[in-house]
C-alpha atoms as a printed R data frame, in Angstrom:
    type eleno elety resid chain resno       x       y       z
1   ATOM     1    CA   UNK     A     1 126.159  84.057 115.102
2   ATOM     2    CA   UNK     A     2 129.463  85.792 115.593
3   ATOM     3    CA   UNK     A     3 130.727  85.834 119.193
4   ATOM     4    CA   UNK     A     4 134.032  88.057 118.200
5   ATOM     5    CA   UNK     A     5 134.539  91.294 121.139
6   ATOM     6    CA   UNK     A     6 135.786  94.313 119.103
7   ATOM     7    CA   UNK     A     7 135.513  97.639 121.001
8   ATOM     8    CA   UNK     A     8 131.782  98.923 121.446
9   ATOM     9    CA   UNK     A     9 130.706 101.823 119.391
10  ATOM    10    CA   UNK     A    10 129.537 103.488 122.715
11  ATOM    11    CA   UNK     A    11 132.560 102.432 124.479
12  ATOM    12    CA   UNK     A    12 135.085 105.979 124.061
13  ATOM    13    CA   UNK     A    13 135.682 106.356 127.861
14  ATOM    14    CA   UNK     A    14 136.112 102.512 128.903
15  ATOM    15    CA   UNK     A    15 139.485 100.879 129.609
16  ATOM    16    CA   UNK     A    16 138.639  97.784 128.791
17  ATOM    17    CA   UNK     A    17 136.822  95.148 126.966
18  ATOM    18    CA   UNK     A    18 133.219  94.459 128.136
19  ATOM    19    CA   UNK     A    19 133.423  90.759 129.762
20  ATOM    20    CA   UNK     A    20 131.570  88.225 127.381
21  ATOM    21    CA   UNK     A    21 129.128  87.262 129.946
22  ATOM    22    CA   UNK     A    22 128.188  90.338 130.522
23  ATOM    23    CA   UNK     A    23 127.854  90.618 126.504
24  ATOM    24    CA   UNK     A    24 125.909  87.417 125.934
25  ATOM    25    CA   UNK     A    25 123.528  88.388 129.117
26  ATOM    26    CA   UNK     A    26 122.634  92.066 127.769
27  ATOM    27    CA   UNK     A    27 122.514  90.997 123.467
28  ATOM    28    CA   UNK     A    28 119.292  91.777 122.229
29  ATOM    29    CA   UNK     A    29 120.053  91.241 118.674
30  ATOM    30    CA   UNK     A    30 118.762  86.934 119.102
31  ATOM    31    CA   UNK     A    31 115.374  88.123 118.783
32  ATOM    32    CA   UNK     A    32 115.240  92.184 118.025
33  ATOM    33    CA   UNK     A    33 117.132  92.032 114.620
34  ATOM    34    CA   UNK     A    34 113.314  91.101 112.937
35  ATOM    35    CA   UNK     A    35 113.180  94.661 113.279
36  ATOM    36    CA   UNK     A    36 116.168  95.055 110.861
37  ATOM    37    CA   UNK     A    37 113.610  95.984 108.155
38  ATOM    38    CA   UNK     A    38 112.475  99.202 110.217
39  ATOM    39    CA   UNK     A    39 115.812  99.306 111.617
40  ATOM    40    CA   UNK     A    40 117.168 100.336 107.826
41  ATOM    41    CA   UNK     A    41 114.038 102.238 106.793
42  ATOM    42    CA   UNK     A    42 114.177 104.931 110.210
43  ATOM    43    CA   UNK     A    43 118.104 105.449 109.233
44  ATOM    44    CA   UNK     A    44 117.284 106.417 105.705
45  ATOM    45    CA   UNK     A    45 114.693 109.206 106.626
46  ATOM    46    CA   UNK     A    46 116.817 109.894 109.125
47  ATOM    47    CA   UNK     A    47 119.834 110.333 106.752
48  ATOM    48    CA   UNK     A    48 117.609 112.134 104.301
49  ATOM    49    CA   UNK     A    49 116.491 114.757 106.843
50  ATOM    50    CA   UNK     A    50 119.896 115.204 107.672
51  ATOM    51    CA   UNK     A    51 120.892 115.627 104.988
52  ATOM    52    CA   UNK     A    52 117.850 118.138 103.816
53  ATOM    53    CA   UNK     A    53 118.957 120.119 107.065
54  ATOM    54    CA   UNK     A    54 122.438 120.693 105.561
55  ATOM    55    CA   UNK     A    55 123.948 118.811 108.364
56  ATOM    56    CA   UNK     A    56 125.093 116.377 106.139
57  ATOM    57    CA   UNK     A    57 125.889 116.829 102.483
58  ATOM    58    CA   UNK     A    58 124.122 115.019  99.794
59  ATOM    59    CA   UNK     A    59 127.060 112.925  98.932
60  ATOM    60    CA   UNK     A    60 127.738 111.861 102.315
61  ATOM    61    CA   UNK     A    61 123.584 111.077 102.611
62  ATOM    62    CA   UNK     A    62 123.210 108.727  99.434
63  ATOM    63    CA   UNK     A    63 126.353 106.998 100.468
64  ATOM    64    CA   UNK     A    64 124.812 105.940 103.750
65  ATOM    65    CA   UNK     A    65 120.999 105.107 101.829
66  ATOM    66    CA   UNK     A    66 123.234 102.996  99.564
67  ATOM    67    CA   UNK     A    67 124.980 101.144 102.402
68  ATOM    68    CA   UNK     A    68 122.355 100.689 104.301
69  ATOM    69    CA   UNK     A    69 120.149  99.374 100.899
70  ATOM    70    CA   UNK     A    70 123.171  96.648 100.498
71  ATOM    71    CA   UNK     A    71 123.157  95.985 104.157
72  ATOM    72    CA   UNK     A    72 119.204  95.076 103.455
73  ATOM    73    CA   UNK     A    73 119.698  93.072 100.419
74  ATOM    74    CA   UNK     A    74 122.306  91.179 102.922
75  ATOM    75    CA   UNK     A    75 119.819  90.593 105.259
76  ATOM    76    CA   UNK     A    76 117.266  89.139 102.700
77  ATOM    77    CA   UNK     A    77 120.041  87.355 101.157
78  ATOM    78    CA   UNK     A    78 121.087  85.304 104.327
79  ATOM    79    CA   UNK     A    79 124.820  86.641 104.205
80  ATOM    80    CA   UNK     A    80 124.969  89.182 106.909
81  ATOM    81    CA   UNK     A    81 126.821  88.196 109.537
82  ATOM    82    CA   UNK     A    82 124.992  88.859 113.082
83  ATOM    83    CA   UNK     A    83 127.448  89.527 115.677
84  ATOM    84    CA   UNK     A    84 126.237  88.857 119.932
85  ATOM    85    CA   UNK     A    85 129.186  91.530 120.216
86  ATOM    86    CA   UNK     A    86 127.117  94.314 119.022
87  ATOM    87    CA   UNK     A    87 124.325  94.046 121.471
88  ATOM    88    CA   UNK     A    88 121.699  94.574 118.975
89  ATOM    89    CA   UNK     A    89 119.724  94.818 115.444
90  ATOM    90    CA   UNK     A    90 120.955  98.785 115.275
91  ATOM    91    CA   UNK     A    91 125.052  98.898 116.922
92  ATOM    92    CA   UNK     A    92 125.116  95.375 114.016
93  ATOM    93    CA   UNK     A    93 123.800  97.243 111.231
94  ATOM    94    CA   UNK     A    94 125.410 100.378 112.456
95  ATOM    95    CA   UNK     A    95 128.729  98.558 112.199
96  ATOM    96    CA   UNK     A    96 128.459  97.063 108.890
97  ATOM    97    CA   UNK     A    97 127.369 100.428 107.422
98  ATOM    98    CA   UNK     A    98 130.920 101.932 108.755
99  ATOM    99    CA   UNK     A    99 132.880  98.660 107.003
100 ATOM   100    CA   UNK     A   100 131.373  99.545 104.206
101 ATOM   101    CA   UNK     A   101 131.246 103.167 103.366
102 ATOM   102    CA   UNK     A   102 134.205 104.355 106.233
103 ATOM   103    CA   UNK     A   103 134.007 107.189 108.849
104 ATOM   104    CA   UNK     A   104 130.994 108.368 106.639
105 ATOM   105    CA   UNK     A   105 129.284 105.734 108.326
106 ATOM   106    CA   UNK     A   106 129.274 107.301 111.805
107 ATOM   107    CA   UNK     A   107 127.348 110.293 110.829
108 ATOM   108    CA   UNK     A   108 124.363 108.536 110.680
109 ATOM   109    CA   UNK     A   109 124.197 108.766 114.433
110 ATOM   110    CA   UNK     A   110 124.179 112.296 114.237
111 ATOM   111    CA   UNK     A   111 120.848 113.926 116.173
112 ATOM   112    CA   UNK     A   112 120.012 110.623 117.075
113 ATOM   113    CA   UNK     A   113 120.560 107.853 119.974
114 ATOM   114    CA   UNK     A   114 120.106 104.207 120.255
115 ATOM   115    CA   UNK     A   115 116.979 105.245 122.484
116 ATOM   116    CA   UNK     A   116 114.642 106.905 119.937
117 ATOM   117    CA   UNK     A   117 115.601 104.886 117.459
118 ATOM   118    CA   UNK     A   118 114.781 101.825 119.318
119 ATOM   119    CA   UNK     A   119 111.201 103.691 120.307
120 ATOM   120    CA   UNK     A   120 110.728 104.504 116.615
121 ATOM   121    CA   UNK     A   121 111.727 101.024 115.160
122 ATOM   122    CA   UNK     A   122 109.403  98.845 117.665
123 ATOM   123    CA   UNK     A   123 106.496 101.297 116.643
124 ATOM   124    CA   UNK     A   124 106.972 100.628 112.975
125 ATOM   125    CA   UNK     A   125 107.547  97.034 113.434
126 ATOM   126    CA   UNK     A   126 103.972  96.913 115.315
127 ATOM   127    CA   UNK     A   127 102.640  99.394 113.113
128 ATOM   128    CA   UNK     A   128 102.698  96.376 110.274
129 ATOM   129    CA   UNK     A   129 102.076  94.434 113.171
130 ATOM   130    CA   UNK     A   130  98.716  95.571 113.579
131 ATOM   131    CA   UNK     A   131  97.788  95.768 109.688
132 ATOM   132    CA   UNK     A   132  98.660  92.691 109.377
133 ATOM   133    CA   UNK     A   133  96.611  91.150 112.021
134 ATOM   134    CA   UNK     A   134  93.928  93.393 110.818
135 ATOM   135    CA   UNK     A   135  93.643  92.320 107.490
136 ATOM   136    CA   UNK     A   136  93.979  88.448 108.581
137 ATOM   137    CA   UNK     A   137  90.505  89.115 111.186
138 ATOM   138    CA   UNK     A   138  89.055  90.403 107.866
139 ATOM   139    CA   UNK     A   139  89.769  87.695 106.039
140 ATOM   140    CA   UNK     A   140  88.465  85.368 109.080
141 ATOM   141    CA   UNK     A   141  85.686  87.198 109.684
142 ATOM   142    CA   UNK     A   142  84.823  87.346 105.445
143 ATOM   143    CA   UNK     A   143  84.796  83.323 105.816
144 ATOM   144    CA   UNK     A   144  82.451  83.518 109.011
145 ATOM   145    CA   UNK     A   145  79.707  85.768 106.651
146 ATOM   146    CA   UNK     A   146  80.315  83.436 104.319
147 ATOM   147    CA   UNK     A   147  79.470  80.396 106.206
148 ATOM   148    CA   UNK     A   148  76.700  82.256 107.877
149 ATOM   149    CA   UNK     A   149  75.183  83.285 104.416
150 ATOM   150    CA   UNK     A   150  75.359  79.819 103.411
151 ATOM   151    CA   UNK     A   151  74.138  78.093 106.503
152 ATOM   152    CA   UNK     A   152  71.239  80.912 106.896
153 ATOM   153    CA   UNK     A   153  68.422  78.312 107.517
154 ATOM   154    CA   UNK     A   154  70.513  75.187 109.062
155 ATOM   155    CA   UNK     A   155  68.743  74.384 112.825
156 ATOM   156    CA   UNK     A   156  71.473  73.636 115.776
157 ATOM   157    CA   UNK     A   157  70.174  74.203 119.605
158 ATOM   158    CA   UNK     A   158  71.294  77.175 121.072
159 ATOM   159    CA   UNK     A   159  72.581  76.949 124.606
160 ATOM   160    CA   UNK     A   160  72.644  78.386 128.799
161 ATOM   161    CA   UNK     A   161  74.890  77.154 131.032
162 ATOM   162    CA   UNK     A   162  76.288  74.301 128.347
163 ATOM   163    CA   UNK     A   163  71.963  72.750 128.364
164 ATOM   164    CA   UNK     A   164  69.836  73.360 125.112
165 ATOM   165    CA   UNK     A   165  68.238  76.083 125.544
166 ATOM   166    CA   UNK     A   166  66.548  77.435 122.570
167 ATOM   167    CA   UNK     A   167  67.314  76.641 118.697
168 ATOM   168    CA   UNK     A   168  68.705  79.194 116.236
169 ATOM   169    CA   UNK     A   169  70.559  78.767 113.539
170 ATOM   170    CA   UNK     A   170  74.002  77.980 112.591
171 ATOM   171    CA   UNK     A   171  74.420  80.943 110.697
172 ATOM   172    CA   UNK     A   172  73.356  83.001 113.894
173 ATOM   173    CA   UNK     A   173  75.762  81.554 115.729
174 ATOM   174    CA   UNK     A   174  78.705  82.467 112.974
175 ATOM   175    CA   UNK     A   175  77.610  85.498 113.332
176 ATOM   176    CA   UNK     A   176  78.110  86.263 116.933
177 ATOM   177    CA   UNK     A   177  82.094  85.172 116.680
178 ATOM   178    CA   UNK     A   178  81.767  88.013 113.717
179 ATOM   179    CA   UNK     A   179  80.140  90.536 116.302
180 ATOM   180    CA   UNK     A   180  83.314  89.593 118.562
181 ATOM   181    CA   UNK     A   181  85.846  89.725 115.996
182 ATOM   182    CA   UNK     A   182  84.728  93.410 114.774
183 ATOM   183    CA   UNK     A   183  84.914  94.444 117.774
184 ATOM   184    CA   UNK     A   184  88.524  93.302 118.444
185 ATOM   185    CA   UNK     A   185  89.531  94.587 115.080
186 ATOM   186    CA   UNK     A   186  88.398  98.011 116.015
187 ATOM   187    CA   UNK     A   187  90.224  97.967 119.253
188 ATOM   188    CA   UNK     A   188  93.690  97.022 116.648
189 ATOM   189    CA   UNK     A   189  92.838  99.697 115.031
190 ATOM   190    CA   UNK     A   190  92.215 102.451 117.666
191 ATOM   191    CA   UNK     A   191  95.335 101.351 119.121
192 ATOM   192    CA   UNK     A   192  97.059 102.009 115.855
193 ATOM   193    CA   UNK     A   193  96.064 105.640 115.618
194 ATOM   194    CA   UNK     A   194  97.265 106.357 119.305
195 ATOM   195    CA   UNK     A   195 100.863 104.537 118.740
196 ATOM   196    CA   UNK     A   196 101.165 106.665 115.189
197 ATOM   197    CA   UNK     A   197 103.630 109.436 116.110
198 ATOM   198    CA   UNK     A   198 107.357 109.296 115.599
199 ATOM   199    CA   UNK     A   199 109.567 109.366 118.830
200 ATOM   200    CA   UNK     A   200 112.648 110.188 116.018
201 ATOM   201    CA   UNK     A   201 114.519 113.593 117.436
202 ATOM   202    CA   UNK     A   202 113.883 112.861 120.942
203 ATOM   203    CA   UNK     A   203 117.635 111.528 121.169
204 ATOM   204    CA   UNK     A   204 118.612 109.911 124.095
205 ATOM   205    CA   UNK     A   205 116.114 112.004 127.018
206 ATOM   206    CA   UNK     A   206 116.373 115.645 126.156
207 ATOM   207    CA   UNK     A   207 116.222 116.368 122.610
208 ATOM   208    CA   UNK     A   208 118.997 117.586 120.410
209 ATOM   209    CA   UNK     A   209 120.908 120.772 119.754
210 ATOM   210    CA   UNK     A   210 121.440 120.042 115.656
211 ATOM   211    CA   UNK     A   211 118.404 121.886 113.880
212 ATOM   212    CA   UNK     A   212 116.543 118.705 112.810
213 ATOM   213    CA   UNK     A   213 113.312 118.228 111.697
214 ATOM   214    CA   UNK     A   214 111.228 116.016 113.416
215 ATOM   215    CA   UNK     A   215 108.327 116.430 110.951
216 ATOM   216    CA   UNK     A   216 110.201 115.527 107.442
217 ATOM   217    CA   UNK     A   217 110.941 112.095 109.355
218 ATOM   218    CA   UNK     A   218 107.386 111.767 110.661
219 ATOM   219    CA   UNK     A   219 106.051 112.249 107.026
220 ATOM   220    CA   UNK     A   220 108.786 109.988 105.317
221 ATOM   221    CA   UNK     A   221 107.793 107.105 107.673
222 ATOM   222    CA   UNK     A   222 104.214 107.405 107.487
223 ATOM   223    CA   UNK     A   223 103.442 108.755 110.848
224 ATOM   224    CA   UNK     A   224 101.132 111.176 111.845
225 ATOM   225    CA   UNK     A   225 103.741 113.527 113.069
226 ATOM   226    CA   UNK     A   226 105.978 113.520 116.178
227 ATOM   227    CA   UNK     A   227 105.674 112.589 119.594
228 ATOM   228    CA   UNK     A   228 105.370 116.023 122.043
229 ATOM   229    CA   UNK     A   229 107.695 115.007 124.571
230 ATOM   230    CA   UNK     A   230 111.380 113.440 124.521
231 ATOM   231    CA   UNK     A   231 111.364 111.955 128.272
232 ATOM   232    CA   UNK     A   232 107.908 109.582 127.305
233 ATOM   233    CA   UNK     A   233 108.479 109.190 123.822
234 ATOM   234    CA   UNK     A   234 111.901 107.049 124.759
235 ATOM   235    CA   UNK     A   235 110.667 105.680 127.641
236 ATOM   236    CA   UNK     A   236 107.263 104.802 127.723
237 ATOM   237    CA   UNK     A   237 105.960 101.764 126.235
238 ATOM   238    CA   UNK     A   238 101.970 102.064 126.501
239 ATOM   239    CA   UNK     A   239 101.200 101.457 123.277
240 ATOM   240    CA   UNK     A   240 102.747  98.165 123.626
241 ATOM   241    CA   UNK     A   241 100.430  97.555 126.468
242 ATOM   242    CA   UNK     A   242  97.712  98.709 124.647
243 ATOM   243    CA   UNK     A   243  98.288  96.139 121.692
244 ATOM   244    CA   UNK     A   244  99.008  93.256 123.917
245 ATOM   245    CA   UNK     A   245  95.747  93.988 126.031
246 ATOM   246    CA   UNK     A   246  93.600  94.356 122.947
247 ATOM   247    CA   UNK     A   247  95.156  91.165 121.736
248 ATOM   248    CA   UNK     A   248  94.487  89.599 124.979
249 ATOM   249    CA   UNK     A   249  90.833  89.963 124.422
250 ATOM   250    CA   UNK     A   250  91.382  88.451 121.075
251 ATOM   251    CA   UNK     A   251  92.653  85.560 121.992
252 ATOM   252    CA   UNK     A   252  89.873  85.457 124.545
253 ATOM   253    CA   UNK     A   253  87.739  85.456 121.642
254 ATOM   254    CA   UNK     A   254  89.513  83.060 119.970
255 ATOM   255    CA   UNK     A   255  89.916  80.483 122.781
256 ATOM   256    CA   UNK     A   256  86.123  80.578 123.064
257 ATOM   257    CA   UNK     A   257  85.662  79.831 119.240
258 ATOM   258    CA   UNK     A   258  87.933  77.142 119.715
259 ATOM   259    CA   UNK     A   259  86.770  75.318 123.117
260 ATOM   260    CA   UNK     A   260  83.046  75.459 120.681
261 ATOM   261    CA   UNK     A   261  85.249  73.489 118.009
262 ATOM   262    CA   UNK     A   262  86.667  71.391 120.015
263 ATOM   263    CA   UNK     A   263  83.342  70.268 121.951
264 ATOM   264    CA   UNK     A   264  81.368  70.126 118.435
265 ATOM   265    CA   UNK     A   265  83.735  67.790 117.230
266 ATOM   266    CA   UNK     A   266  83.743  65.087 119.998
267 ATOM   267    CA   UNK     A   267  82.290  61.916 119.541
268 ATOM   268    CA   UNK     A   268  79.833  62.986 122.582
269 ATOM   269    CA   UNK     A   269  78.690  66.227 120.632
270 ATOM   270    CA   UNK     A   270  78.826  65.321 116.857
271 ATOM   271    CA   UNK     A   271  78.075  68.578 115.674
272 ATOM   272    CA   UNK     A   272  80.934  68.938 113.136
273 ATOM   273    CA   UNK     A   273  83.459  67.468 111.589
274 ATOM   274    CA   UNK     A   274  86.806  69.268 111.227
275 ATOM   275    CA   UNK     A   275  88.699  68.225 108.249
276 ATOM   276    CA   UNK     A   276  91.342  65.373 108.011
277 ATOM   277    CA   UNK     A   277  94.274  68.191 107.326
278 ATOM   278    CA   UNK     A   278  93.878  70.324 110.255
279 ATOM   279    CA   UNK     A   279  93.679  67.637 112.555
280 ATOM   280    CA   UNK     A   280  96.094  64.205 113.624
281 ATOM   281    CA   UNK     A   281  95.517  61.059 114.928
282 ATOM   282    CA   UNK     A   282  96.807  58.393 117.385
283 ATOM   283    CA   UNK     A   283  99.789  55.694 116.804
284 ATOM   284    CA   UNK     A   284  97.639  53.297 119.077
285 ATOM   285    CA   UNK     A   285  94.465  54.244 118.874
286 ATOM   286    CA   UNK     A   286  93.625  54.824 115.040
287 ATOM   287    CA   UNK     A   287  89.858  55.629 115.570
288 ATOM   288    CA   UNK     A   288  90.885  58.873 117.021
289 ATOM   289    CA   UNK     A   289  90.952  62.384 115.015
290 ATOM   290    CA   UNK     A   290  92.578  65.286 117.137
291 ATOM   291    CA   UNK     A   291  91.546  69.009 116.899
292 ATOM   292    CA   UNK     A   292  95.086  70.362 117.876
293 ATOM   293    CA   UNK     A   293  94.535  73.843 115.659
294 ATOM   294    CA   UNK     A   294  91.612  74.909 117.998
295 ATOM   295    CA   UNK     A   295  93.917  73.236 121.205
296 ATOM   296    CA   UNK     A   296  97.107  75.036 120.211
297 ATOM   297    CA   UNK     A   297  94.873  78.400 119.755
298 ATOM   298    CA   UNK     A   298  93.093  77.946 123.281
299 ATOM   299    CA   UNK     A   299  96.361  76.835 124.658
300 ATOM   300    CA   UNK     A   300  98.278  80.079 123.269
301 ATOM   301    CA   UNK     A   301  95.692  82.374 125.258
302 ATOM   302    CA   UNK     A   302  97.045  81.825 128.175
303 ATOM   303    CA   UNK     A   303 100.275  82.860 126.787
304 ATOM   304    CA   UNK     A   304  99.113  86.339 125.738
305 ATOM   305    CA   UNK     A   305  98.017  87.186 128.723
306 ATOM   306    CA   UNK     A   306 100.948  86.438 130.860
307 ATOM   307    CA   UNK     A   307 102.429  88.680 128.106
308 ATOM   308    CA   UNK     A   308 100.100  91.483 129.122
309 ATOM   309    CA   UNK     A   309 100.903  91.005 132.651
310 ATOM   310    CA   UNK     A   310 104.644  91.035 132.462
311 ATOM   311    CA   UNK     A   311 104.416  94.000 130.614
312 ATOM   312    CA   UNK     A   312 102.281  96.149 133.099
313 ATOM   313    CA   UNK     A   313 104.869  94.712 135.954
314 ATOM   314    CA   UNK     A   314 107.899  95.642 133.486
315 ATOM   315    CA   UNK     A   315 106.740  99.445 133.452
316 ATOM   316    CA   UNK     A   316 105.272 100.011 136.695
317 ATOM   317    CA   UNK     A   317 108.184 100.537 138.387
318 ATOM   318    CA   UNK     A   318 110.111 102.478 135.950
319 ATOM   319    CA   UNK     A   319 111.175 106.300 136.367
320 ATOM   320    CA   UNK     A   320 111.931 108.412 133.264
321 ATOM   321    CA   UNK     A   321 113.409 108.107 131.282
322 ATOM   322    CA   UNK     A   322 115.001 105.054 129.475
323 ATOM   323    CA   UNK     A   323 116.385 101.970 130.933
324 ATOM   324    CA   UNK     A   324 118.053  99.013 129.540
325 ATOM   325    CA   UNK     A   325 115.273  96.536 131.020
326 ATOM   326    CA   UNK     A   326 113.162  97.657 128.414
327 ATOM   327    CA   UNK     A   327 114.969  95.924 125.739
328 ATOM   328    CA   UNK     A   328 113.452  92.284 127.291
329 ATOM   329    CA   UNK     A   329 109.650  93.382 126.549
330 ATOM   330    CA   UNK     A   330 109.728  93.220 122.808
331 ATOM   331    CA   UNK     A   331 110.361  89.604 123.576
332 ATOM   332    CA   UNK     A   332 106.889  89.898 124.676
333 ATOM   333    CA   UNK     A   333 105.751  91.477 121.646
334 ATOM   334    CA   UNK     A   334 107.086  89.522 119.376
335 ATOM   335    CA   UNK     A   335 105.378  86.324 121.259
336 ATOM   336    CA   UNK     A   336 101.903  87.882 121.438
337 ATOM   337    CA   UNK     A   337 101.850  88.794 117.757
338 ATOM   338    CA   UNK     A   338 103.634  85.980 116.543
């Protein structure tokens, strides 16, 4: 990653040269530029609107769709160069737009800041987030029925306080994990509808004075319209809570499965046994067969909800609007849904 200083887009009424410390301990772009994808697809509604407005003319507009679409097929192709220097996923792509296409470039910024753009992109990115996530719980819970359906009449003891209690069977027991899982999935979901609106023409607190409009974006990036207000749509980050809480009680969920796992597998329990290729084994002790999927799940629980914990103490202190501390919680994000 490049580590060249030119002079910051932002940076009109500074003197000098911002020190490279200071640039290497405010980057972003290590770990924001997976957003690149939403990153590109904001700009070219927003260039589109613009352009629809009669702010910018329709040459100027498909210049900047057509940088920005090489700029992606850079990305996807390995060659674009990341640069520390530019702070982040948007200033990067921002400046390889203007090397490409000129002064035409910097219009793209026009009606727009860094700070609804960086609202709009992290809600898109967890927007496919969240389907994604979704569709993988169906496809987990699909294999549960499954198993159930197939294991309908199988006897296994069912148990209080870890003592055999009273038998059911083992597709019973599938079945409650799919009772949990639907639930969770519903929670993904909810939370999806609430995060839905587009922050895009909030600018950088207070709205703009160039006659956009915020509803062509909404519809051209799938949202249910815009946000109502400019000071929370940059600066709140709820919906981020929300997800990480719901997928707090996911992996909740999913510890649980796996501590079951893990027990039914022991030599003292016997109940199961996991297959060779989603377990290892021992370099001195051969008879041994490790469940380290269903460890590695139980151990990333605890993860997730630090997650949702240092995201609460991130905003609870926070006045409106934006501030530059909020750039460190996608980190967070990107761990819990990664």
């Amino acid at each position: 990653m490049s580590q060249e200083t030119p002079k910051a887009l932002w940076g009109g009424r500074f003197s000098e040269s911002t020190d490279a410390f200071v640039q290497a301990f405010t980057a972003s772009v290590q770990f924001d530029r997976r957003m690149a994808g939403e990153d590109i697809r904001g700009s070219i509604a927003h260039a589109r609107m613009l352009a629809a407005q009669g702010i910018l003319t329709a040459e100027e507009s498909e210049a900047i769709v057509t940088g920005l679409t090489t700029i992606e097929a850079e990305i996807a192709a390995g060659t674009f160069e990341w640069s520390i220097a530019r702070e982040d996923v948007h200033m990067n792509i921002e400046s390889r737009l203007i090397d490409l296409i000129g002064d035409t470039g910097k219009k793209l910024h026009t009606g727009r800041s860094r700070n609804d753009q960086v609202a709009t992109d992290i809600r898109l990115w967890l927007r496919g987030t969240l389907d994604h996530i979704v569709a993988e719980l169906t496809r987990l819970q699909t294999g549960l029925i499954d198993l159930a359906l197939r294991e309908h009449d199988t006897i296994m003891p069912g148990f209080t306080h870890l003592q055999a209690a009273q038998p059911v069977t083992f597709g019973h027991h599938m079945l409650a994990w799919n009772e949990m899982l639907e639930r969770d999935a519903g929670r993904l979901i909810d939370c999806r509808r609430r995060m839905n609106q587009c922050p895009l023409g909030a600018a950088a607190l207070a709205g703009t004075s160039y006659p956009i409009d915020r509803d062509m974006t909404a519809s051209l990036l799938g949202f249910d319209g815009p946000t109502e207000n400019s000071l929370d749509s940059v600066s709140d980050r709820d919906f981020g809570i929300e997800f990480t809480s719901a997928a707090s009680i996911l992996m909740m969920h999913l510890s649980r499965f796996s501590e079951e796992l893990i027990n039914w597998n022991s030599t003292a329990w016997q109940f199961v046994d996991l297959p060779d290729k989603f377990c290892t084994g021992s370099s001195i002790m051969p008879q041994k067969k490790s469940p380290d999927v269903p460890e590695l799940v139980r151990g990333k629980s605890g993860r997730v909800f630090g997650h949702l914990m240092a995201l609460l103490t991130f905003m609870k202190g926070q006045p409106l609007a934006y501030n530059k501390r909020q750039s460190g919680r996608q980190r967070t994000l990107y761990d819990t849904a990664g």
